[in-house]
KOLMIDO-481761 format. One record per residue: x, y, z of N, C-alpha, C in turn. Coordinates in steps of 0.1 Angstrom, whole numbers, plus 2048, in hexadecimal, padded with zeros to 3 digits. Each point is the difference from the previous one (the first is absolute). Example, Ala and Ser with C-alpha at 12.3 -4.5 7.8 and 13.67 -1.06 7.14 Angstrom:
# residues 2
(node (884; 7C7; 84E); (7F7; 80C; 800); (809; 80C; 800)) (node (7FC; 80B; 7F9); (809; 80B; 800); (7F8; 80B; 808)) 
***
This chain:
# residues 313
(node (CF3; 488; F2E); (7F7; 80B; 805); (804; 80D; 7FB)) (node (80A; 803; 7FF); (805; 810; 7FE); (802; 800; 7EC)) (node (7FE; 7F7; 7F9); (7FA; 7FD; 7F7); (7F3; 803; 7FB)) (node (7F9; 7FB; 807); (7F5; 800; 7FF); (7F7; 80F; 801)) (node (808; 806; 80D); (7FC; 80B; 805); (807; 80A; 7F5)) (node (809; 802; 7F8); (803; 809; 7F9); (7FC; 7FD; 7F2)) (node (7F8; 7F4; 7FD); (7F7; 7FD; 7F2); (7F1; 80F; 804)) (node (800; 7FB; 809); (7F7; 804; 807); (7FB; 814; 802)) (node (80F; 800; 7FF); (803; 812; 7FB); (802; 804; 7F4)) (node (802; 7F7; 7F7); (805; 801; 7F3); (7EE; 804; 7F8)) (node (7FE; 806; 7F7); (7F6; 7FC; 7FA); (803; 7F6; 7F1)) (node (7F6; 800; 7F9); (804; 7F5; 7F6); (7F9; 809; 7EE)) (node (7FB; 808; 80A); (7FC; 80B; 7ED); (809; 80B; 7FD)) (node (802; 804; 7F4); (807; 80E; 7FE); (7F7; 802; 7F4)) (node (801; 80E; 7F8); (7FB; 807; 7F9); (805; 80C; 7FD)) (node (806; 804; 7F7); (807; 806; 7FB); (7F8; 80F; 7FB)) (node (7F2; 7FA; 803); (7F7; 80E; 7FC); (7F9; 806; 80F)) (node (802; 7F7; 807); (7FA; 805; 810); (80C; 807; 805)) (node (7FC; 80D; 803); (807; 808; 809); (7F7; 801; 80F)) (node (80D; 7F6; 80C); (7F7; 7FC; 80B); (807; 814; 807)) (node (7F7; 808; 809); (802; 805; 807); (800; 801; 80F)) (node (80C; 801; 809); (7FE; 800; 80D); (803; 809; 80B)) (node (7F5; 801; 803); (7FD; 810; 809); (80F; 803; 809)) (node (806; 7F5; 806); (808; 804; 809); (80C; 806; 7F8)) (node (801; 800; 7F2); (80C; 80C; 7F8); (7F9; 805; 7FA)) (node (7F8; 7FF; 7FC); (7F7; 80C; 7F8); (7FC; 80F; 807)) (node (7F9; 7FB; 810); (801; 80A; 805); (80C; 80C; 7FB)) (node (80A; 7F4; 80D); (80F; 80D; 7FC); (805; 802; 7F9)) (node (7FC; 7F8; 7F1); (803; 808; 7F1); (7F8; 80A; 7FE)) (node (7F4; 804; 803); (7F8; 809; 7FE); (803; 80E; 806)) (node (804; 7FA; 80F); (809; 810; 809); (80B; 801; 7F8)) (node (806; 7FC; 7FE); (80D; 802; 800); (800; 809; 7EF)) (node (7FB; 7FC; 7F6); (7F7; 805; 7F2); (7FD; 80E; 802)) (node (7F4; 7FE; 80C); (7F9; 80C; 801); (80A; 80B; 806)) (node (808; 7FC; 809); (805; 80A; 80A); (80F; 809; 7F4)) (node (804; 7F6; 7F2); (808; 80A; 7F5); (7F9; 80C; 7FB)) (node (7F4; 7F5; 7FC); (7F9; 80A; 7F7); (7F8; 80A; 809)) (node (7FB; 800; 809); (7FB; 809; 806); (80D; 80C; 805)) (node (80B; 7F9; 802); (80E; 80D; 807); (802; 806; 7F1)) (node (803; 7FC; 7F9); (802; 802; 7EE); (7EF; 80C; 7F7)) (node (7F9; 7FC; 80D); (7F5; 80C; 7F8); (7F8; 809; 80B)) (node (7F5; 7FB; 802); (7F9; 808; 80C); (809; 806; 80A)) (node (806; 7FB; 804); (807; 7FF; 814); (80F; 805; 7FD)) (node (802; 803; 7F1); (810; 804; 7FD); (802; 810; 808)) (node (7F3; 806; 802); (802; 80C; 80A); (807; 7FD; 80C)) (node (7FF; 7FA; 802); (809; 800; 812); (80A; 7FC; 801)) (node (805; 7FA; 7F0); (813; 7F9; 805); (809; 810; 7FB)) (node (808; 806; 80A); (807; 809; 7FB); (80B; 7FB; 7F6)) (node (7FD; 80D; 7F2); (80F; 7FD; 7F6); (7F7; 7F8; 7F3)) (node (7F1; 7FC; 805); (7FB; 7F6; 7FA); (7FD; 805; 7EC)) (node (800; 7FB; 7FA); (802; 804; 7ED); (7F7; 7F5; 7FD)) (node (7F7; 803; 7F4); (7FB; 7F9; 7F9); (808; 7F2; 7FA)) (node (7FC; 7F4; 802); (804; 7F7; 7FE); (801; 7FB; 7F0)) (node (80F; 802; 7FA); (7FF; 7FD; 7F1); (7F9; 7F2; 7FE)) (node (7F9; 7FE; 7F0); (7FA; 7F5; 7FD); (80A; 7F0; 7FE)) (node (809; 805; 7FF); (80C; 7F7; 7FE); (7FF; 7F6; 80F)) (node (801; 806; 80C); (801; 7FF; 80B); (7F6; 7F6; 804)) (node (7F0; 806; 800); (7F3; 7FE; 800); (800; 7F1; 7FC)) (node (806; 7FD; 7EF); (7FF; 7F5; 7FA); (809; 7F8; 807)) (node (80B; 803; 805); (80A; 7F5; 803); (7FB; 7FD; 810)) (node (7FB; 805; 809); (7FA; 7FF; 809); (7F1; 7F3; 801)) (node (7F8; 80A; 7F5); (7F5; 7F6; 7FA); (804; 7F1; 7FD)) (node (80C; 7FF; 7F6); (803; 7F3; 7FE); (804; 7FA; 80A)) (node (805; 802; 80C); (808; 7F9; 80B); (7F6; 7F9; 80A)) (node (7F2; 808; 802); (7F7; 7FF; 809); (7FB; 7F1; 7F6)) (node (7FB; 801; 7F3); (7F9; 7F8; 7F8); (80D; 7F3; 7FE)) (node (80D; 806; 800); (802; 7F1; 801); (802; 7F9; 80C)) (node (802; 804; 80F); (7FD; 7F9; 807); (7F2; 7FD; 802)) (node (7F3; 805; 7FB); (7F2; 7FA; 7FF); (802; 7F5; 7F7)) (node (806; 7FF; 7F7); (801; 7F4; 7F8); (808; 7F6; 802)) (node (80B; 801; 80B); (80C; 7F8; 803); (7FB; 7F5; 80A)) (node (7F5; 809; 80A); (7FB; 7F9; 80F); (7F1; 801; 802)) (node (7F7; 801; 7F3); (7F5; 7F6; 7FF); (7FE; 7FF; 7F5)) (node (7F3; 7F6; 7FD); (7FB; 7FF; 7F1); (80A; 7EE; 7FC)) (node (802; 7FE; 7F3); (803; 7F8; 7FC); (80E; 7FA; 806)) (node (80D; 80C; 802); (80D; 7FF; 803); (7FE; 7F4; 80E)) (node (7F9; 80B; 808); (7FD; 7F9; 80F); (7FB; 7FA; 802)) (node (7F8; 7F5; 7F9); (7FE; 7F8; 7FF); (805; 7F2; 7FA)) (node (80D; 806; 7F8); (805; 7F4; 7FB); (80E; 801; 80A)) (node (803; 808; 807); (80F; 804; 807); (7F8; 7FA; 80F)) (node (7F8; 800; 804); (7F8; 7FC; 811); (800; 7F3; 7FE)) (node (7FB; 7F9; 7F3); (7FA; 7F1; 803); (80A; 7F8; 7F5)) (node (805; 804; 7F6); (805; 7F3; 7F7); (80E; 803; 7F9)) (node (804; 80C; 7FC); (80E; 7FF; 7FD); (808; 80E; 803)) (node (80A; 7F2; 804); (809; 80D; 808); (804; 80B; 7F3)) (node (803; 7F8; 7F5); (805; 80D; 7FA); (7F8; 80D; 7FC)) (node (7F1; 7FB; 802); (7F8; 810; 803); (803; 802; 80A)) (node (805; 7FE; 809); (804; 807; 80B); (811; 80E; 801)) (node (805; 7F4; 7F8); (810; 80B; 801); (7F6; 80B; 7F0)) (node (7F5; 7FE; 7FA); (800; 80B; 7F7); (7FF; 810; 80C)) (node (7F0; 7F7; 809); (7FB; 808; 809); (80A; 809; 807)) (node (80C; 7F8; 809); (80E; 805; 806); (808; 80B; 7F7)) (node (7FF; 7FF; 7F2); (808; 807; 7F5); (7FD; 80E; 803)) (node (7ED; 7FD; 7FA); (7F9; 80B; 7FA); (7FC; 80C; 80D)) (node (804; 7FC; 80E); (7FF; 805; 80B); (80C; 808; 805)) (node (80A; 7F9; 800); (80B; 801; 808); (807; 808; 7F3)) (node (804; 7FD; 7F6); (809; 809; 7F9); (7FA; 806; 7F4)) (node (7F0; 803; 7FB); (7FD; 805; 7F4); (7F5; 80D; 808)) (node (7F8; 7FA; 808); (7FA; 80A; 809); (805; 809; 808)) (node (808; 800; 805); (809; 80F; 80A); (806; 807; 7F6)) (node (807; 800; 7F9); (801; 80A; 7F6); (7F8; 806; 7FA)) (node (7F5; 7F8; 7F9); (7F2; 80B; 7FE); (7FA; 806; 808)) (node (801; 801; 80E); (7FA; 804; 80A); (809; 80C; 806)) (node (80E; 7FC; 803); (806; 80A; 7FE); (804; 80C; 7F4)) (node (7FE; 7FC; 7F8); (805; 80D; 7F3); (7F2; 809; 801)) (node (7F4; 7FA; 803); (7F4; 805; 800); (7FD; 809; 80A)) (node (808; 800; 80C); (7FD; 804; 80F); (80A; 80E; 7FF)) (node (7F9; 80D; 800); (807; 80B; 802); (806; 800; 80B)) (node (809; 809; 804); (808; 803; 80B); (7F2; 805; 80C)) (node (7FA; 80A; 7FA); (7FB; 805; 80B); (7F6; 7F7; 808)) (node (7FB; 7FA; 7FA); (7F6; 7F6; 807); (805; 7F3; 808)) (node (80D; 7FF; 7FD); (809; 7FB; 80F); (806; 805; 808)) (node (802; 80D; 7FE); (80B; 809; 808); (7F7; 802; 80D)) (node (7F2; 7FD; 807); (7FB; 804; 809); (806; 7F2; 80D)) (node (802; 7FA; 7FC); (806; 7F2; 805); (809; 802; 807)) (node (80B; 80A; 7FA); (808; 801; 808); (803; 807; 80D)) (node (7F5; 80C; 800); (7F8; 804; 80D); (7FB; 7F3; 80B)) (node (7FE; 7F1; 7F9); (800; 7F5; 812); (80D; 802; 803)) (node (7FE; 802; 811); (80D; 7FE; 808); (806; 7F0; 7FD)) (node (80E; 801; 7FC); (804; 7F4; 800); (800; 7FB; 7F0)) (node (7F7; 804; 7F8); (7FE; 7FB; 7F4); (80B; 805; 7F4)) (node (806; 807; 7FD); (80C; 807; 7FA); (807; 7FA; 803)) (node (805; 7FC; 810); (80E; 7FA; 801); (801; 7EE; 7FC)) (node (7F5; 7FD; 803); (7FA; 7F3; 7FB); (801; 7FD; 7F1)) (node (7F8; 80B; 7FB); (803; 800; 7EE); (80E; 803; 7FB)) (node (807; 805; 802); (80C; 804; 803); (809; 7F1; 7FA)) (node (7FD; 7F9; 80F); (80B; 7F4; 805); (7FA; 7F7; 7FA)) (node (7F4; 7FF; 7F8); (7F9; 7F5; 7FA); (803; 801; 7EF)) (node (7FF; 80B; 800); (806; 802; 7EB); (80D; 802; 7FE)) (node (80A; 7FF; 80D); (80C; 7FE; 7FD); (806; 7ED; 7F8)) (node (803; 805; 7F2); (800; 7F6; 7F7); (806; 7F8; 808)) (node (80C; 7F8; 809); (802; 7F7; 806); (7F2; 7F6; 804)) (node (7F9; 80C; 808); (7F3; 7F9; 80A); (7FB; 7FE; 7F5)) (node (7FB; 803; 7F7); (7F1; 802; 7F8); (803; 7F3; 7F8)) (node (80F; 7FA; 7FF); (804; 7F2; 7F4); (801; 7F9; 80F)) (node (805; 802; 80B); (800; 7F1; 809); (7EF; 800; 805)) (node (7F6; 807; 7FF); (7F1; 804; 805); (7FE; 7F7; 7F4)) (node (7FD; 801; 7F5); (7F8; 7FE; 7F7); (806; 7F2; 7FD)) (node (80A; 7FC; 7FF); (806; 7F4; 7FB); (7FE; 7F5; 80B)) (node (801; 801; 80A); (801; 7FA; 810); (7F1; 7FB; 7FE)) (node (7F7; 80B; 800); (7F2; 7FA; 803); (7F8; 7FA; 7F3)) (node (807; 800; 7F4); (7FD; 7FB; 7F2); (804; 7F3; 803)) (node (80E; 7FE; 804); (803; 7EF; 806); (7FE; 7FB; 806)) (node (7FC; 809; 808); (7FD; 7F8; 80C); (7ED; 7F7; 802)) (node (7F9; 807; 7F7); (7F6; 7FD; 7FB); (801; 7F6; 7FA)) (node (806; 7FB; 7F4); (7FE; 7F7; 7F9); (808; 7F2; 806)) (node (808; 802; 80B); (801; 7F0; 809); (7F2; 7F9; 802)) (node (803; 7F3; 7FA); (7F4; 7FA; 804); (7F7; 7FD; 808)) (node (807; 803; 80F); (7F4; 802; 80F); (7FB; 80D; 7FE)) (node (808; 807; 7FE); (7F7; 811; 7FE); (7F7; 7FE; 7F6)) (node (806; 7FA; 7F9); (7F2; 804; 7F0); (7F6; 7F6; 804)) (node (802; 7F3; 802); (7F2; 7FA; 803); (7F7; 805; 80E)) (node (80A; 807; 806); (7F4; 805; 80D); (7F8; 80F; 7FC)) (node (807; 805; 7F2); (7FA; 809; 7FF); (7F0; 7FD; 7F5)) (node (809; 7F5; 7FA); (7EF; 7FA; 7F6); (7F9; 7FB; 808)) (node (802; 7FA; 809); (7F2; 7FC; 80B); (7F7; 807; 80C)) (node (806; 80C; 801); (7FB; 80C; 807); (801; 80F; 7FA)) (node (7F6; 800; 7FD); (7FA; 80F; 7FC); (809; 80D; 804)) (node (7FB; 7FF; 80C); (809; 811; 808); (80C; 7FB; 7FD)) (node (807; 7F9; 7FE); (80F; 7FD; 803); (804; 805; 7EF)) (node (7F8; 7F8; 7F6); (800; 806; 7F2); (7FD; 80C; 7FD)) (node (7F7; 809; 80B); (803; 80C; 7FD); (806; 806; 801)) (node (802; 801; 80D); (80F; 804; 807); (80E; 7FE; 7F3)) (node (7FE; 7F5; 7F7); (80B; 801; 7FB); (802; 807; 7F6)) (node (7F5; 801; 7FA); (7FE; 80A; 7F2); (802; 80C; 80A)) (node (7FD; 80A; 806); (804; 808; 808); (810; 805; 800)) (node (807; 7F5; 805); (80C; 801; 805); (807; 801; 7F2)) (node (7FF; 7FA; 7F6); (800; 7FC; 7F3); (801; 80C; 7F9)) (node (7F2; 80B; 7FE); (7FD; 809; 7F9); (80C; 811; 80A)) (node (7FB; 7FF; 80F); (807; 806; 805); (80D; 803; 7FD)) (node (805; 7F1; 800); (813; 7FE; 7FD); (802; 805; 7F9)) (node (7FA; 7FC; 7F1); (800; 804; 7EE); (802; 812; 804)) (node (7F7; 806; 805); (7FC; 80D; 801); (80E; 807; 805)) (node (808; 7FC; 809); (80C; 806; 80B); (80E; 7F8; 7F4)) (node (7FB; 7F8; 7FA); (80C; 7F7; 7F2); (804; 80C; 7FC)) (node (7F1; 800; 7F6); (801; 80D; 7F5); (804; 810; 806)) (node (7FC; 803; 80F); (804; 80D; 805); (810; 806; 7F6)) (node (80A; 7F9; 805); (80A; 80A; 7F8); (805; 801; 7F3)) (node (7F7; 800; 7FA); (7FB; 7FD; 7F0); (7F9; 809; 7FC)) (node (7F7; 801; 806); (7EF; 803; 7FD); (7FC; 80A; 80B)) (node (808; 806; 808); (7F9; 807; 80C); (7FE; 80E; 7FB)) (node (7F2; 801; 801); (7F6; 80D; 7FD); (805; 80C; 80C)) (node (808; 7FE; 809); (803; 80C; 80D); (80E; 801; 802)) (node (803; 812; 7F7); (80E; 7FD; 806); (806; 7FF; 80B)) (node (7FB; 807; 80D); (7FF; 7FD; 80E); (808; 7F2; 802)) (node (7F9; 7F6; 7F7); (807; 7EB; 7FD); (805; 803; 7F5)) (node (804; 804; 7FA); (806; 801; 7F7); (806; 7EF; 7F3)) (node (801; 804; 7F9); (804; 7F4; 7F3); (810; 805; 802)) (node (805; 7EC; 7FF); (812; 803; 7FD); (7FC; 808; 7F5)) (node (816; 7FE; 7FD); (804; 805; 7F0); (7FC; 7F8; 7FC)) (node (7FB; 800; 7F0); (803; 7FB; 7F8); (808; 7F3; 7FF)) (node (80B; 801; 7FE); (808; 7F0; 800); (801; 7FC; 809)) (node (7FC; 804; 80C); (7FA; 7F7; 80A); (7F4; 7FA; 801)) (node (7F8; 806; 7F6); (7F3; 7FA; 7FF); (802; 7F3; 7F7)) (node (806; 801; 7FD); (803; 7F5; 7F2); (803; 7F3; 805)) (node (810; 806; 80A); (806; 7F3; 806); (7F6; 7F9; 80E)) (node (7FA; 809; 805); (7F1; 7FE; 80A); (7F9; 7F5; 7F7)) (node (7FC; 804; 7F8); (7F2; 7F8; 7F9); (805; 7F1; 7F6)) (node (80E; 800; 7FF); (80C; 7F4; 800); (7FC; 7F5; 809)) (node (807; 807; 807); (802; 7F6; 810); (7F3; 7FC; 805)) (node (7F2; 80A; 7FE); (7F5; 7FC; 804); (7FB; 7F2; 7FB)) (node (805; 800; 7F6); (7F7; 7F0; 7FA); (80A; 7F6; 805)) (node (80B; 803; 806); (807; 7F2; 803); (7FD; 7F5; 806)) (node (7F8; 801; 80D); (7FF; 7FC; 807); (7EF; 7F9; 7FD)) (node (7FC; 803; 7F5); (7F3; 7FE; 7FB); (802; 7F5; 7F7)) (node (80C; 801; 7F5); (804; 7F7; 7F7); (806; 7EE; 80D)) (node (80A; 806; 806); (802; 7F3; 804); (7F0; 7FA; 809)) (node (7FA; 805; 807); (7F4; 7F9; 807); (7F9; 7FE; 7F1)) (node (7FE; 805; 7F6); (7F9; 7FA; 7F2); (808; 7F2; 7FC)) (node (80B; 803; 7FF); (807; 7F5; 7FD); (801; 7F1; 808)) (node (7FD; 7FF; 80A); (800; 7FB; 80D); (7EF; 7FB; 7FE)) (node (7F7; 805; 7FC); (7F1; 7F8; 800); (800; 7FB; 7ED)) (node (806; 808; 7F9); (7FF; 7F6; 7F5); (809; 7F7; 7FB)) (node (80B; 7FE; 807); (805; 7F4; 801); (801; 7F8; 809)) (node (7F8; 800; 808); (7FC; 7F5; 809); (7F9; 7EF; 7FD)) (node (805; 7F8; 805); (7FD; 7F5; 7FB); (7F3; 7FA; 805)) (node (7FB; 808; 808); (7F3; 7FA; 808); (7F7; 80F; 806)) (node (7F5; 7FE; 7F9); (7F4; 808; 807); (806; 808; 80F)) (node (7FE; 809; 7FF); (804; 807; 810); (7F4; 807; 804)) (node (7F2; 801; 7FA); (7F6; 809; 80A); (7F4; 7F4; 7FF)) (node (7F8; 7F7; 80D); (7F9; 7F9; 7FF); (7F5; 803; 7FA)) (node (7FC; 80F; 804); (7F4; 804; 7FA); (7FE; 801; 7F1)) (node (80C; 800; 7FA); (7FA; 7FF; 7F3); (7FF; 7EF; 7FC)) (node (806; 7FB; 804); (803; 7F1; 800); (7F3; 7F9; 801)) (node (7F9; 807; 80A); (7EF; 7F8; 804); (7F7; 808; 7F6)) (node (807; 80A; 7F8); (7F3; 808; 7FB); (7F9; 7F7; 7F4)) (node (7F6; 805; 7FC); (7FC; 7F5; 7F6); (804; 80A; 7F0)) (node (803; 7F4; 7FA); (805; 800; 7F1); (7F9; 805; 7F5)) (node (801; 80A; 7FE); (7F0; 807; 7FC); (808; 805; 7EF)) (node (80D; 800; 7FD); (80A; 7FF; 7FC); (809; 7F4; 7F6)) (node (804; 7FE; 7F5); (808; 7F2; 800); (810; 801; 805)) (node (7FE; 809; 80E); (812; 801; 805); (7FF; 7FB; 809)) (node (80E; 7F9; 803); (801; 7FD; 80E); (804; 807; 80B)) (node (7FF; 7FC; 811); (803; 80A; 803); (811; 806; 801)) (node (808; 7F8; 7FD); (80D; 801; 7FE); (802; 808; 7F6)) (node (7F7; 7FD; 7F5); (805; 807; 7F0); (7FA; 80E; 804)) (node (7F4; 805; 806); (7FC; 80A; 805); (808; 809; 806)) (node (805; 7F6; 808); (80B; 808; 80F); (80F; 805; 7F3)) (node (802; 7FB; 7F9); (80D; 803; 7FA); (7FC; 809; 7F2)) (node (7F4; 802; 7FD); (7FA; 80A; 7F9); (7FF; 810; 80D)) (node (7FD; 7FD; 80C); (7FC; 808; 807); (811; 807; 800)) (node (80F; 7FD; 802); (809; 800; 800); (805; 80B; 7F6)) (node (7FD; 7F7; 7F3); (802; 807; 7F6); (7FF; 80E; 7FF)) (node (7F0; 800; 803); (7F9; 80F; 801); (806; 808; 809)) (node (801; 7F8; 80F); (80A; 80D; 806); (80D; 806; 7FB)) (node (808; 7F4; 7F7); (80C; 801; 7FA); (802; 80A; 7F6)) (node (7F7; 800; 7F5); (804; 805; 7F7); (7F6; 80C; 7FA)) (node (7F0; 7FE; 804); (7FA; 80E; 800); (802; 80B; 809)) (node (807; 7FA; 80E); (808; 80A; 80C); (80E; 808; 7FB)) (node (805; 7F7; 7F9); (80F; 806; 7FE); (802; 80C; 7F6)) (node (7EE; 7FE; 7F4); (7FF; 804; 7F7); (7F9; 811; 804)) (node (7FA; 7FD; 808); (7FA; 80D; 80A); (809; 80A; 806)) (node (80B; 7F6; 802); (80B; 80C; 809); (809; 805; 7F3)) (node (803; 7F6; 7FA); (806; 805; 7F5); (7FC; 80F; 7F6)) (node (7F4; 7FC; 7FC); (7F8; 80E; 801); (805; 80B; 802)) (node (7FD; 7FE; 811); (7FE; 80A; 806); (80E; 80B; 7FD)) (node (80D; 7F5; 801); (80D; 802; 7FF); (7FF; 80C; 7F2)) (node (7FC; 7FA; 7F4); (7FD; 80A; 7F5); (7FB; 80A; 803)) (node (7F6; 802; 803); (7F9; 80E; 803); (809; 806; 80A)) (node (809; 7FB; 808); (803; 80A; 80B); (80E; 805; 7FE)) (node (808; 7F6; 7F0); (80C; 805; 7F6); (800; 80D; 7F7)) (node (7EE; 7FE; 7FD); (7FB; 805; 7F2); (7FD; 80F; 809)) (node (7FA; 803; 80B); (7FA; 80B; 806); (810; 808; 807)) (node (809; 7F9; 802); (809; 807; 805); (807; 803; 7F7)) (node (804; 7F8; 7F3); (80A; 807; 7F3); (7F7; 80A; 7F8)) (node (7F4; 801; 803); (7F6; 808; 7F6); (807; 811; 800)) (node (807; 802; 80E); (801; 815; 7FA); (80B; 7FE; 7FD)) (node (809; 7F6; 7FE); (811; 7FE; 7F9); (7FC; 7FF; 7F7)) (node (7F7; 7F7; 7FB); (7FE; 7FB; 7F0); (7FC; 810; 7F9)) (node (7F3; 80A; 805); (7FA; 808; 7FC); (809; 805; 7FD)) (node (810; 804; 80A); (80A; 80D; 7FE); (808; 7FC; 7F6)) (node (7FE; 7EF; 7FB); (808; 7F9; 7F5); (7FD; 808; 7F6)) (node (7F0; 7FE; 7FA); (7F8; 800; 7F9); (803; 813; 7F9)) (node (802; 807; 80E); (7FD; 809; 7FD); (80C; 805; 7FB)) (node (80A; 7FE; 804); (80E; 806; 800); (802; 7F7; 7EF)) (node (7FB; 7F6; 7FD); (805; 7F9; 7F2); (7F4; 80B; 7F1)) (node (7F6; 806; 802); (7F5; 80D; 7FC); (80B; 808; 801)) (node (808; 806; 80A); (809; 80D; 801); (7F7; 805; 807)) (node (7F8; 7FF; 805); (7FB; 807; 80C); (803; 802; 80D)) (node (7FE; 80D; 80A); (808; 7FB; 80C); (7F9; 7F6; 80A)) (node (7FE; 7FA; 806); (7F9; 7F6; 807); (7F5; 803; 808)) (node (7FD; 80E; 808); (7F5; 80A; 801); (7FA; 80A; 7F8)) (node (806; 7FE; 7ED); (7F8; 807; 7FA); (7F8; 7FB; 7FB)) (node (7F9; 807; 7F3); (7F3; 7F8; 7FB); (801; 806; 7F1)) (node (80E; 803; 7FC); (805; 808; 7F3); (802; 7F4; 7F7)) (node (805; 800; 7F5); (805; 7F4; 7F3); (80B; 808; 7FC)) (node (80D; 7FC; 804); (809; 804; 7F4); (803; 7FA; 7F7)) (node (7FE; 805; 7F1); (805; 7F7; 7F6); (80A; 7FF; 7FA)) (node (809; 7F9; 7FC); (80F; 802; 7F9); (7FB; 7FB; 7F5)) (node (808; 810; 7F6); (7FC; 801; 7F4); (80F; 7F2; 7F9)) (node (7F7; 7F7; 7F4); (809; 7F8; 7F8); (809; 804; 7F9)) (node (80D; 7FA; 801); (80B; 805; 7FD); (801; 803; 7F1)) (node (7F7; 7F7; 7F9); (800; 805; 7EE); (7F5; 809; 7FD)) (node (806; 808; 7FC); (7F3; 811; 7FD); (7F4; 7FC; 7F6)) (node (806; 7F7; 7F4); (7F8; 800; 7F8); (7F3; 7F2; 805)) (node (800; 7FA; 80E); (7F9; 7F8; 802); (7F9; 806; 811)) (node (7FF; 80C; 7FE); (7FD; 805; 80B); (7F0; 800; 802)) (node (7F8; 808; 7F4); (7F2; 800; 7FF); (801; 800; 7F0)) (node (7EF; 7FF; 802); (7FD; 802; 7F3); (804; 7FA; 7EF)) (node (803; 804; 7F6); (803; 7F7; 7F3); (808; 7FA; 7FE)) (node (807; 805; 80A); (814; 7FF; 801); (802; 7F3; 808)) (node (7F3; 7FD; 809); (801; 7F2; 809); (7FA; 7F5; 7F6)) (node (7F3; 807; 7FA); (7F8; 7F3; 7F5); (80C; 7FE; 7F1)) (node (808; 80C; 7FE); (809; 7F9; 7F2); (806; 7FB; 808)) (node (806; 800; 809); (80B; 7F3; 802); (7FC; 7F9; 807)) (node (7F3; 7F9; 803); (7FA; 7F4; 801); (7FA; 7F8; 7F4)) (node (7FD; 80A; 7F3); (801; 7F6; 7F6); (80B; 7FD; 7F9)) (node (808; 809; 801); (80F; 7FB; 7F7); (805; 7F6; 807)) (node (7FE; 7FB; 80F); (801; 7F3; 807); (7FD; 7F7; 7FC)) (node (7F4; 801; 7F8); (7F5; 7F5; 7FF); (803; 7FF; 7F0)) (node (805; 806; 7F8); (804; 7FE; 7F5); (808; 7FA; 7FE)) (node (80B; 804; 805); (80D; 7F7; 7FD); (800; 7F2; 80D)) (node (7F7; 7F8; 808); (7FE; 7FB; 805); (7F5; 7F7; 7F6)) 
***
């Protein structure tokens, strides 16, 4: 019976060119869309401190909204709801750790700083972006998801699946806080703490990846009953799905690690740069040191003894 009944939820078509849409996140993609770009242009009068939003910002914002439109409907969500899990950990990827960072770099200070005016909300944000919480928050509810009574109760009930992308995208969002935090009020660690942060963050991601692709037996029913729309099984799926959290996850933080080596050595390197010119490291002068042989300094005196080089060469 409980077979039958979950054939029963499954559909049996996909299409790669149908983008299905559904009101109950589109709506709140649409607020949530409208309510940047509307604080970001018209309504930017009323946040105090508030500055024209650079295009840099704009784009990386833009990309974040469009790729969770593309992560959680259309083709993805459709193949991650009904037939393979490993569209599913792409969906989990492209949410939890590629989307909050675009969303954050994009998000000026001032258009969060009114937030902290809720009673209670400051001290809350506070105790929630402290990197301890933000790695046992995000990692706790990432595992705790993919046990197989949680994950199958979440494919067979809707609200419960939303609820989880929710908790999911939320987490990702308070992850990335001391990385990525747009308010210094919350402020971002140092530097090499961001590093050794964003380390430790995938650990606990790799062993649960490791743990579903080496597993010797199917662990989520729902994909098990789904229909084969595919020539994979659902074992070979599940240990594909593994993979992807394994090694496009690890590959994302890794990343991230560069950029956050590359942005903090950048004004050592410049005063490298500048002090190896003879310049002082706040100027914007060229000292040149004249060459120690006179007759190869400028002019004829440099081209004869570049061909008398080439002569006797």
């Amino acid at each position: 019976m409980q077979t039958f009944a979950a054939i029963l939820l499954h559909t049996e078509t996909f299409s790669w060119s149908e983008f299905r849409i559904y009101p109950s996140f589109f709506v709140g993609w649409l607020l949530f869309a409208a309510a940047y770009y509307g604080f970001a242009g018209p309504l930017r009068r009323f946040f105090p401190g508030s500055a024209r939003v650079p295009a840099a910002k704009l784009a990386s914002f833009t990309a974040g909204v469009l790729l969770m439109l593309g992560a959680l409907q259309g083709p993805l969500h459709e193949l991650s709801d009904y037939f393979l899990f490993s569209a599913h950990m792409v969906q989990h990827l492209a949410v939890m750790l590629v989307m909050p960072p675009l969303l954050l770099y994009g998000t000026p200070d001032w258009m969060v700083r009114p937030l902290l005016r809720i009673p209670g909300f400051r001290t809350a944000a506070a105790w929630l972006t402290l990197p301890l919480v933000a790695f046992l928050l995000n990692n706790g509810i990432f595992t705790a998801w993919h046990f197989p009574g949680p994950y199958d109760l979440m494919m067979r009930n809707h609200d419960v699946h939303v609820a989880m992308h929710l908790m999911i995208m939320t987490s990702g969002i308070i992850m990335w806080w001391p990385v990525m935090s747009p308010l210094p009020e919350l402020p971002r660690i140092a530097p090499p703490l961001q590093m050794l942060y964003l380390f430790i963050l995938g650990v606990p991601m790799m062993v649960v990846a490791a743990l579903i692709t080496f597993s010797d037996a199917a662990l989520y029913e729902w994909y098990v009953e789904a229909p084969r729309i595919f020539p994979v099984s659902a074992l070979d799926d599940q240990r594909l799905g593994g993979v992807i959290m394994w090694v496009p996850g690890a590959l994302v933080l890794w990343l991230a690690i560069s950029l956050v080596y590359f942005r903090w050595t950048r004004p050592e390197m410049r005063e490298d740069e500048a002090s190896f010119r003879g310049a002082e490291p706040g100027g914007t002068g060229v000292v040149i040191t004249p060459l120690p042989f006179p007759e190869m300094e400028s002019g004829p005196g440099l081209w004869s003894t570049v061909k008398g080089k080439l002569k006797k060469a």
